[in-house]
C-alpha positions in Angstrom: 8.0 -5.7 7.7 7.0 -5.9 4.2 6.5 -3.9 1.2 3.9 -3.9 -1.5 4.5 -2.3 -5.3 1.6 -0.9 -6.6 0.6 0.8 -9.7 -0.2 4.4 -10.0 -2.8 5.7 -9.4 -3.8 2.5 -7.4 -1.3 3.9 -4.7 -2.0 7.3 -4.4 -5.9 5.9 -3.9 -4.5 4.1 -0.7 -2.5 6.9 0.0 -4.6 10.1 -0.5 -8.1 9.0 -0.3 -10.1 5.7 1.0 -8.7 2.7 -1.0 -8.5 0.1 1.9 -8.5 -3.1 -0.6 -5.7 -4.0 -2.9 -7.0 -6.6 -5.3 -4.6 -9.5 -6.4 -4.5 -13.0 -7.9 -2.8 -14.2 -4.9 -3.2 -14.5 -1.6 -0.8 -14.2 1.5 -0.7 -15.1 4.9 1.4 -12.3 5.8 -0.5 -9.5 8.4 1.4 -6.7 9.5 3.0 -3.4 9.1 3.8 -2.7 4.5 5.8 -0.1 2.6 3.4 1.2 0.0 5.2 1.6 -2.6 4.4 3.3 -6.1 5.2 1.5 -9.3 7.4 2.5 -12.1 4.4 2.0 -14.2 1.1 3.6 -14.5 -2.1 1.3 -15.0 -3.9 3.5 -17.4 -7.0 0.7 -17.0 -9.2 3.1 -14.4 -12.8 4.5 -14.6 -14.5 7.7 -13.5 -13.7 7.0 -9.3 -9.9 6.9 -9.5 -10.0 9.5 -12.1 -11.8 12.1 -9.4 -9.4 10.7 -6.6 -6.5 11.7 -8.1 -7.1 14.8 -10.2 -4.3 17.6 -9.1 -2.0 15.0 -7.0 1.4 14.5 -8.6 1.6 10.8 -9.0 5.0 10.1 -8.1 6.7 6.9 -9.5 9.4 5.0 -8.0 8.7 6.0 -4.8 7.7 4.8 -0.8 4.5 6.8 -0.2 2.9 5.4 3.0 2.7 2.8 5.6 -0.1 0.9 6.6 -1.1 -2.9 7.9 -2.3 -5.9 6.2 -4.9 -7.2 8.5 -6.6 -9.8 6.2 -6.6 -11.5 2.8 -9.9 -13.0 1.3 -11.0 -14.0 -1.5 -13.5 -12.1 -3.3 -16.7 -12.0 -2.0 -18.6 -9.6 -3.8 -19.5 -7.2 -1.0 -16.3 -5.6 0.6 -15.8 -2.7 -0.8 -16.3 0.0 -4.5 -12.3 -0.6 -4.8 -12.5 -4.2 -4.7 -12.3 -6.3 -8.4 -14.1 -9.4 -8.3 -12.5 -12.6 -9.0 -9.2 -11.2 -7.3 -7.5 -11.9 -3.6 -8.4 -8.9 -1.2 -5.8 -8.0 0.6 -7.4 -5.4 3.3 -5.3 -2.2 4.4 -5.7 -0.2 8.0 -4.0 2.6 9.4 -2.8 3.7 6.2 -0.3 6.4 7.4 1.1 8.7 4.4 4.8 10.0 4.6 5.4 13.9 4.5 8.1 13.2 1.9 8.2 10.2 -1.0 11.3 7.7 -0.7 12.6 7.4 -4.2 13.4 3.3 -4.4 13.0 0.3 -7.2 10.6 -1.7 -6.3 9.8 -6.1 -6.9 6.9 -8.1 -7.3 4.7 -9.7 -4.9 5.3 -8.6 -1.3 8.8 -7.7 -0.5 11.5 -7.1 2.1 12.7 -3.8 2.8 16.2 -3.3 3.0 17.2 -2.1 6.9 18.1 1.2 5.1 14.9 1.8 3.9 13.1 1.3 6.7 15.5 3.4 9.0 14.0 6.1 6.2 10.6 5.4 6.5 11.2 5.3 10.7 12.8 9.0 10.7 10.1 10.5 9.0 7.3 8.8 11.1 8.8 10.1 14.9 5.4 10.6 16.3 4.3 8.2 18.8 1.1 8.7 16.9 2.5 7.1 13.6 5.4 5.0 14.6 3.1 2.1 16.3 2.1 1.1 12.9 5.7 0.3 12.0 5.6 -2.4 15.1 5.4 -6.3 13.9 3.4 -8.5 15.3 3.7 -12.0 15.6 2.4 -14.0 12.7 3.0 -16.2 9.4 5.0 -14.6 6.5 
């Protein structure tokens, strides 16, 4: 298990509508179940799209909003998809699954571990069969 900081309103994108990419100047091996987590910080640097996205959602800071998988990392290839920035790493999100209620925790930089706590947090809140599998690791590189 891992978790990802990510700037608002980049997060609430992935959570809320159909952001699947999260661009980044590195890449990671890593595939598997991520904490998305919203940034302290908001990335004021958006156009028109995100703008439209996120008009009348609360963009909560500081916070847990979803869980999702990693299920590849590319480099930019100029065809995957309007939310992807060229020149960056790709790193391409499925089964984004949003919690009912935020997790207020401080976040770190690149991909992160989750503290057991946390994720016991993130677990009671997704108790459907329906949402938990996406909390299951898989085997892979880290």
């Amino acid at each position: 298990m891992r978790a990802l900081t990510i700037r608002q309103p980049w997060a609430t994108a992935i959570t809320y509508a159909d952001k699947r990419v999260e661009n980044r100047v590195w890449p990671t091996s890593y595939r598997g179940p991520v904490l998305i987590h919203a940034g302290k910080q908001l990335d004021r640097r958006h156009g028109p799209m995100v703008a439209a996205v996120v008009r009348g959602l609360q963009l909560e800071l500081g916070a847990v909003l979803a869980v999702a998988r990693i299920t590849d990392c590319h480099e930019d290839d100029g065809e995957c998809t309007p939310w992807s920035a060229s020149g960056n790493f790709h790193l391409v999100l499925d089964e984004v699954t949003t919690l009912p209620l935020p997790i207020s925790w401080p976040g770190a930089q690149q991909l992160w571990t989750p503290p057991t706590v946390l994720v016991d947090r993130v677990r009671e809140q997704l108790e459907s069969e329906n949402a938990a599998h996406v909390l299951r690791e898989e085997a892979g590189p880290c």
